[in-house]
Every structure is written in structure tokens, then in C-alpha cells.
SEVO-616463 format. One line per field, with one value per residue (C-alpha): residue in one letter; x, y, z. Coordinates in Angstrom, 1 decimal, padded with zeros to 4 digits, m for minus. Example, Ala and Ser with C-alpha at 12.3 -4.5 7.8 and 13.67 -1.06 7.14 Angstrom:
<drendos>
code: A / S
c1: 012.3 / 013.7
c2: m004.5 / m001.1
c3: 007.8 / 007.1
</drendos>
This chain:
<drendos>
code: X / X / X / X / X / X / X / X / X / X / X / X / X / X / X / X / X / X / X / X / X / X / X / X / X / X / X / X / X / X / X / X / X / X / X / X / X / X / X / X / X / X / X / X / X / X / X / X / X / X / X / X / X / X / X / X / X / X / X / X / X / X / X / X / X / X / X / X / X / X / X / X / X / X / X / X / X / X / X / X / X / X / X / X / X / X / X / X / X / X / X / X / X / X / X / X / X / X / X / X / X / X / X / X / X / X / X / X / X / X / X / X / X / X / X / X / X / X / X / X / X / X / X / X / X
c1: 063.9 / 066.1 / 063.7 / 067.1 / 066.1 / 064.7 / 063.9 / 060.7 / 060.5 / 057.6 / 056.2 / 056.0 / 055.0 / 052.4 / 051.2 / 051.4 / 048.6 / 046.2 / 046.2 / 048.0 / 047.3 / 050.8 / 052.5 / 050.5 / 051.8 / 055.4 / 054.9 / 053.0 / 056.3 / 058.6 / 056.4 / 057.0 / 061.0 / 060.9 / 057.7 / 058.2 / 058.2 / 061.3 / 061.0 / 062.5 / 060.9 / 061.3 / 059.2 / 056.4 / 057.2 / 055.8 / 053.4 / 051.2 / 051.8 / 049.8 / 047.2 / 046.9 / 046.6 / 044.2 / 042.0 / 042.0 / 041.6 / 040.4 / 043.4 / 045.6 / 044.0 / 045.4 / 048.8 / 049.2 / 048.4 / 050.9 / 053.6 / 052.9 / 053.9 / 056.2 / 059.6 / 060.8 / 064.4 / 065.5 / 067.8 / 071.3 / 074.2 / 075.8 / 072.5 / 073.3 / 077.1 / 076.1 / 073.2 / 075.4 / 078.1 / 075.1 / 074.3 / 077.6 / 078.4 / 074.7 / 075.4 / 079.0 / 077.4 / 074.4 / 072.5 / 070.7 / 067.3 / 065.1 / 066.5 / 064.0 / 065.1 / 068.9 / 067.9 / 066.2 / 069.0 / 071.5 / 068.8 / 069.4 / 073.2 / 073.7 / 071.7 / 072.8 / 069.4 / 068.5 / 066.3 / 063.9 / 064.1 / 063.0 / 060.1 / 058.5 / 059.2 / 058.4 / 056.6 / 060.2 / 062.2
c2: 120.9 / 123.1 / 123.1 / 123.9 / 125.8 / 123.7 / 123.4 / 121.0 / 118.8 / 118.5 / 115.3 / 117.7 / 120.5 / 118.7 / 117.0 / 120.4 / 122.1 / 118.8 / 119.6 / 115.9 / 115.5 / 113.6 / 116.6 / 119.9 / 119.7 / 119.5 / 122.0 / 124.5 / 123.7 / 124.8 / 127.7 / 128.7 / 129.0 / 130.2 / 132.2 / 131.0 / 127.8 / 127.9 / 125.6 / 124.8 / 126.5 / 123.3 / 122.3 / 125.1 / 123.5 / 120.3 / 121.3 / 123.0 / 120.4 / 118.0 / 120.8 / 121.7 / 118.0 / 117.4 / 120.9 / 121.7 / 125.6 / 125.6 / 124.1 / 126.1 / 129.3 / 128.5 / 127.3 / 130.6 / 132.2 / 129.9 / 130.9 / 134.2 / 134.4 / 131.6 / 131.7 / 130.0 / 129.5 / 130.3 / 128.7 / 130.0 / 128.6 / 127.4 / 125.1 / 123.7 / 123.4 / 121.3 / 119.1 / 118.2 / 117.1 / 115.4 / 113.8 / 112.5 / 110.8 / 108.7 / 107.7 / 106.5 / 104.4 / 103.3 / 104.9 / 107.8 / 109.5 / 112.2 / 115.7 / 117.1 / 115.3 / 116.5 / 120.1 / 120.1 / 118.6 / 120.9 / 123.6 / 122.7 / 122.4 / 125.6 / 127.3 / 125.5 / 124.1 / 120.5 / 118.5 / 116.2 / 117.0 / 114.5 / 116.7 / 117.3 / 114.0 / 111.3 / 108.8 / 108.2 / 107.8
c3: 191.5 / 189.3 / 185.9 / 182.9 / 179.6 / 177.4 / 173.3 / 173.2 / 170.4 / 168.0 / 170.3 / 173.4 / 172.0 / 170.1 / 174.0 / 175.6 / 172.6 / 173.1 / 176.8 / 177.6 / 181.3 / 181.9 / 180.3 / 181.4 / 184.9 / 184.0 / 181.0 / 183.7 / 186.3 / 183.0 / 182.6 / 186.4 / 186.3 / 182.0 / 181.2 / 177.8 / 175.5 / 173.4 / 170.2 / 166.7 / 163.4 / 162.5 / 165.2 / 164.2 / 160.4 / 161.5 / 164.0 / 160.8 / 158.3 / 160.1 / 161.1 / 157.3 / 156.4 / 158.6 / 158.2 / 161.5 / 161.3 / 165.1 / 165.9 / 163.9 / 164.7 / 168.6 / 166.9 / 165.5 / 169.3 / 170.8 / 168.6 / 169.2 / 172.9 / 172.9 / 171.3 / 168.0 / 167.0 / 163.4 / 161.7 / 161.5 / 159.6 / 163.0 / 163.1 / 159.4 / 160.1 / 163.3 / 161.7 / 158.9 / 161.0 / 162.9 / 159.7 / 158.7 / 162.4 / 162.5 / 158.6 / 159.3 / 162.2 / 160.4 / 162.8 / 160.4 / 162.3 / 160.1 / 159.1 / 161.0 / 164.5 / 163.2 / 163.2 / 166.5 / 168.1 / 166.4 / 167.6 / 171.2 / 170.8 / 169.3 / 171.7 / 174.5 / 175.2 / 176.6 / 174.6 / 176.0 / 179.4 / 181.7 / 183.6 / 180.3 / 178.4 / 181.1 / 178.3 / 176.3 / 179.4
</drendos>
């Protein structure tokens, strides 16, 4: 199985750090093909917030270590330009998701990334 480039989302990235036994395998296959995690700052943004909340200095300690040999995507004005136009489709169908989901997904467009590939994601399939 080809395994594509892939931006994970807070959700799997999240799995992947508590050591999720339905996610490891798939994350270790992605590691295989990529060498590297790719994810949103947006994604790191959320990731710490609930760390801080919950005082979890263990855990953030290996957050930090994670980030550090993994790759995290800025964002760029192509993102914004992208998320906003994101934005306006979902509002004008009623169908409006948080800003944070918009900018991942405008993450993975502008870099050409999937987002919630199957062989990672398998519990929102």
C-alpha cells in the first residue's frame, strides 16, 4: 500500500502521543514511507492548550520533543486566503465547522497534503 503525505489533525496526533494501540501501527507504517509527522501549528496550538489546562508538564515536556523532530507548518497568507474562502462556502450552506478545523484543512490544501488519511484515521471512517 502506497502510504501519501499526510497533515494529521489534532485528533490523530493527539492518539499517536497517548500511544493509541489502533493508531500506532498505522502512524509507525506512515513513519516507514515519511520519516516525519507533518502537522498544523494550529495543531501544536491545540495540542498545548489542553496540556497547560490540564498541568501536564510530563506530557508537555514529550510534546515539546515531538515537535522537535517532527515537522509543523506555519501559517502563510495562502493558508488565510484559503480558510477564508473555506469559511464563506460552509456559512453560505449553513454548514460552518471551527476556525481551527478551517485552518488545518486550508493547511493540507495549500501544501498539497491529505487530511485524514484512512490508514491513520480508521475510527472516523
Amino acid at each position: 500500500m502506497t502510504v501519501l503525505p499526510a497533515l494529521l489533525d489534532t485528533d490523530i496526533l493527539s492518539a499517536i502521543m497517548r500511544q493509541d494501540p489502533v493508531v500506532i501501527p498505522k502512524a509507525q507504517d506512515y513513519l516507514l514511507a515519511h520519516e516525519q509527522f507533518t502537522f498544523s501549528i494550529i495543531t501544536r496550538y491545540e495540542i498545548l492548550r489542553g496540556l497547560k489546562a490540564k498541568g501536564a508538564a510530563k506530557q508537555l515536556a514529550a510534546c515539546d520533543r515531538f515537535c522537535d523532530v517532527n515537522i509543523i507548518l506555519p501559517l502563510t497568507d495562502e493558508i488565510i486566503i484559503k480558510a477564508s474562502d473555506i469559511y464563506a462556502l460552509l456559512r453560505q450552506r449553513g454548514e460552518l465547522i471551527g476556525d481551527a478545523d478551517i485552518l488545518i484543512a486550508s493547511t493540507a490544501l495549500a501544501q498539497e497534503l491529505c487530511l485524514h488519511p484512512s490508514y491513520l484515521n480508521s475510527r472516523r471512517t
